[in-house]
N, C-alpha and C positions, 0 to 999 in steps of 0.2 A: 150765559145768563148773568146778568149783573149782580152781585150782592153786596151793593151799596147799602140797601135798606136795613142792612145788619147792624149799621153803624160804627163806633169804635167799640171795641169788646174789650175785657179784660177789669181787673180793678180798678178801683178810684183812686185816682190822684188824691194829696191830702187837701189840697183847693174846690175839688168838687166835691167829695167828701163834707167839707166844712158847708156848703151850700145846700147841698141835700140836704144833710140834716137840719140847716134852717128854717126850710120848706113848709110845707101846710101836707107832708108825706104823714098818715097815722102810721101807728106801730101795731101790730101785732104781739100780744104776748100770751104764750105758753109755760104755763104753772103746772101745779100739782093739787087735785085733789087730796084731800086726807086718804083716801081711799086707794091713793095712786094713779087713778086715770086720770088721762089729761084732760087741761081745760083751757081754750084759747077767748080770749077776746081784744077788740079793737079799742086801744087808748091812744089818747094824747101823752107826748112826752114833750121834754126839756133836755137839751144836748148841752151840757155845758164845755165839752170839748173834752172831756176825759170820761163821765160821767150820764148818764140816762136817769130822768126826775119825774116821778110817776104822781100825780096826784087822787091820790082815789076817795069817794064818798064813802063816809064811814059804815053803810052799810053793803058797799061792792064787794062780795065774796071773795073776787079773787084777791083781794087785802086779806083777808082774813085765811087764805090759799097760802099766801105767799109769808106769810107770818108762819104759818103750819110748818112750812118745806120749803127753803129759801132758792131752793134752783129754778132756774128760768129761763127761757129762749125769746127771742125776740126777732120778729122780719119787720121792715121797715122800705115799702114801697111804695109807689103811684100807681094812680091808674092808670091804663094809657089804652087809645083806641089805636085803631090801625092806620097805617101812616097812608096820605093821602097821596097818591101815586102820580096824580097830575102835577102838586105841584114839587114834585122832589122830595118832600120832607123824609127827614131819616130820623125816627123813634129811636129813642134810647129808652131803656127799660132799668133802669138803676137800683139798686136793692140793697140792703143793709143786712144782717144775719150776725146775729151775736147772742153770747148765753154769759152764763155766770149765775152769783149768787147775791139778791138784794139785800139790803139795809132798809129795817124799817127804822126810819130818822125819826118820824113823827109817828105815835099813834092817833086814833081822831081828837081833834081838837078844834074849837076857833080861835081864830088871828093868829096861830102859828107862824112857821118860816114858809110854811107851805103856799101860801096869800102872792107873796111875791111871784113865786116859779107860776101856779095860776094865770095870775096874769099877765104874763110875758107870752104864756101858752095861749092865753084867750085871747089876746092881738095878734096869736100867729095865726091860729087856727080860724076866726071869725072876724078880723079887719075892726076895723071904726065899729063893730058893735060888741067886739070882745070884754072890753070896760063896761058896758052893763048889764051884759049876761052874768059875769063876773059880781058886781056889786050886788045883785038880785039872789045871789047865794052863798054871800061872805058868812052869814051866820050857822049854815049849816057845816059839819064836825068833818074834817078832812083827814085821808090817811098822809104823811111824804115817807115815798121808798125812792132807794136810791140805787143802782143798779153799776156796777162799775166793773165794764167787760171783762170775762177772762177771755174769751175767743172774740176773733172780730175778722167778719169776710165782707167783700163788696165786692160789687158786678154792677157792669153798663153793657150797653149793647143789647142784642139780640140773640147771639149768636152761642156757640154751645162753649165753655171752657174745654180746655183741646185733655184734660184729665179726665173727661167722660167719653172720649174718643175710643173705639174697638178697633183699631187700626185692621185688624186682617179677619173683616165682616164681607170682604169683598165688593160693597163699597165705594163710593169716591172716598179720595184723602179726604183728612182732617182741611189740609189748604184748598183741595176741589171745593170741596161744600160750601165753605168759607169764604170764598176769591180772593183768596190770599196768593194764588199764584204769580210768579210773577210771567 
């Protein structure tokens, strides 16, 4: 059986890496409530190549989460349907997974440094209407955190990292499964 459809596996190069993250991919972030249990929600970021640039509305909790208790996690994926069998195509499923501890840069304010990272984010995120969604809420109080990895993993493919492999489950190999044989 063929497993093409797996695609290439393994981490990202630092070239797709740099592309992914240019993307219209949201981020996933996991904080801290005051209370300790977690709290996850879907934002927009900013990659500046070292760094993750969060812009949050001064009344978004998890600003006020992440002021409390500066640790953090973050997935960074697409969506993807299934790959269309007729005509060949091979899905990659590409993901981002990184934690650390934020910097709050700005707390709420307007016309901060936050204005700029904004809307760099609202032309990625929304195209030719990102500059007026943007201008339509330059007056409202902006948090900027700033996020600068301590852990950083990436994954493409399909397919399972061979470190999650039970070797002697009885089983095909790790290359059976795979078609890594040669």
């Amino acid at each position: 059986m063929s497993q093409e459809y797996r695609g290439t596996m393994g981490g990202m190069e630092d070239a797709e890496l740099d592309a992914f993250l240019q993307s219209d991919a949201l981020s996933r972030v996991a904080c801290l409530k005051p209370d300790g249990s977690p709290y996850v929600v879907p934002i927009w970021y900013q990659w500046d190549g070292t760094s993750f640039w969060f812009v949050g509305r001064e009344r978004a909790e998890w600003c006020r989460f992440m002021e409390h208790d500066p640790r953090v996690s973050i997935v960074i994926d697409k969506e993807h349907g299934r790959p269309d069998e007729s005509s060949g195509e091979i899905k990659q499923i590409p993901k981002v997974m990184t934690s650390g501890r934020v910097e709050i840069v700005e707390r709420p304010n307007v016309g901060g440094a936050w204005v700029d990272i904004a809307a760099k984010m609202a032309v990625r995120y929304l195209g030719e209407n990102g500059p007026s969604y943007l201008e339509s809420t330059l007056k409202q109080p902006r948090w900027l955190i700033k996020l600068t990895p301590e852990e950083f993993r990436t994954w493409k493919g399909m397919g399972w990292a061979k470190r999650y492999w039970v070797g002697e489950s009885g089983g095909p190999s790790y290359e059976e499964a795979h078609g890594l044989e040669e």
